[in-house]
C-alpha positions as CSV (number, residue, x, y, z in Angstrom):
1,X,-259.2,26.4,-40.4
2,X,-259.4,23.1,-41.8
3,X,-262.6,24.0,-44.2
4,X,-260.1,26.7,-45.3
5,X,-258.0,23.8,-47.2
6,X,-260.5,21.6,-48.6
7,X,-260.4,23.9,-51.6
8,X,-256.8,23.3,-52.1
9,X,-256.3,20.1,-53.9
10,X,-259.8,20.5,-55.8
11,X,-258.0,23.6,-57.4
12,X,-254.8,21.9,-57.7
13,X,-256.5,18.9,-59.7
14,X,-258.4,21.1,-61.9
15,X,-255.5,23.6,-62.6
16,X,-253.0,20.4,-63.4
17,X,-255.6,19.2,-65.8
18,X,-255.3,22.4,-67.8
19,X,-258.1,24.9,-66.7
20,X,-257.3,28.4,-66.7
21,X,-258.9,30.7,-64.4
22,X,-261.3,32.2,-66.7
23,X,-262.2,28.3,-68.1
24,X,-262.8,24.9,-67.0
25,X,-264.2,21.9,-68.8
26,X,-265.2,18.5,-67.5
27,X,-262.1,17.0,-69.3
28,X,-259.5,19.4,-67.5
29,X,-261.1,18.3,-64.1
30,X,-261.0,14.2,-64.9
31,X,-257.1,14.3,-66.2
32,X,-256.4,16.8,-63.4
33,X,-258.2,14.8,-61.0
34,X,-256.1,11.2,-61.8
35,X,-252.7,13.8,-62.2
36,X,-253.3,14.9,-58.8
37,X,-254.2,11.1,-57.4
38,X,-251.1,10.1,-58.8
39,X,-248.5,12.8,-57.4
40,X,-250.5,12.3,-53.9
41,X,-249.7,8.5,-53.9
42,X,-246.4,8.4,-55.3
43,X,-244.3,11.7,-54.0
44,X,-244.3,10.0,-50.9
45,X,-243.0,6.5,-51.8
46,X,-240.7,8.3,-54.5
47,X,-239.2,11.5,-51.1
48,X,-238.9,8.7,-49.0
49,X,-236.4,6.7,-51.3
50,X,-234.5,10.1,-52.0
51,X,-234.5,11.7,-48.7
52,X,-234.3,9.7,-45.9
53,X,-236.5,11.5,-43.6
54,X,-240.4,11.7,-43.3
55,X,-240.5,15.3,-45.7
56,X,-242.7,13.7,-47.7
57,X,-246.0,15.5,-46.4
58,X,-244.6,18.8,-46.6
59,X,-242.7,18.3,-49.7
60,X,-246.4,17.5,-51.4
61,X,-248.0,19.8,-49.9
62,X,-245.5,22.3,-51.3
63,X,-245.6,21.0,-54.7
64,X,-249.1,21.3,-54.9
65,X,-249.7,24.5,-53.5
66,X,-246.7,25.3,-56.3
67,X,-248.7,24.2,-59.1
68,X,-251.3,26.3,-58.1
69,X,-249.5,29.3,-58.0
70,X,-248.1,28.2,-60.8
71,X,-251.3,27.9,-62.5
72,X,-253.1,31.0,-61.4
73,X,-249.6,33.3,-62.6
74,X,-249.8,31.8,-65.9
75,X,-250.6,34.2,-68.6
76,X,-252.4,33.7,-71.6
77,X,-252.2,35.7,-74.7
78,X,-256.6,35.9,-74.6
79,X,-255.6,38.0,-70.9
80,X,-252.9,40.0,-71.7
């Protein structure tokens, strides 16, 4: 199961950085790449401060599985 997920925050990263699922460039995956870095470093210093529980591993994975379905629903007028 776990190669199943390795994909995850590779997609994630490249989709933040603006890649649509027809294109990618080298560009979308660097700035996608440092987005991603930084919501996996800071959502859990920022959850912990707001909720005072340990959610903060499942609160990021569900933002960045959110982005990706985000990402991949995302029409553009070139697709429609």
């Amino acid at each position: 199961m776990a190669p199943f997920f390795m994909a995850l925050p590779a997609v994630s990263a490249i989709l933040i950085g603006g890649a649509s699922v027809n294109k990618a460039s080298i560009t979308n995956v660097v700035i996608g790449t440092f987005l991603f870095q930084g919501i996996v470093t800071m959502t859990p210093t920022v959850m912990n401060s707001l909720i005072k529980m340990d959610m903060s591993e499942v609160i990021r994975i569900i933002v960045s599985n959110g982005m990706i379905l985000y990402a991949l629903t995302r029409k553009t007028e070139a697709t429609r």
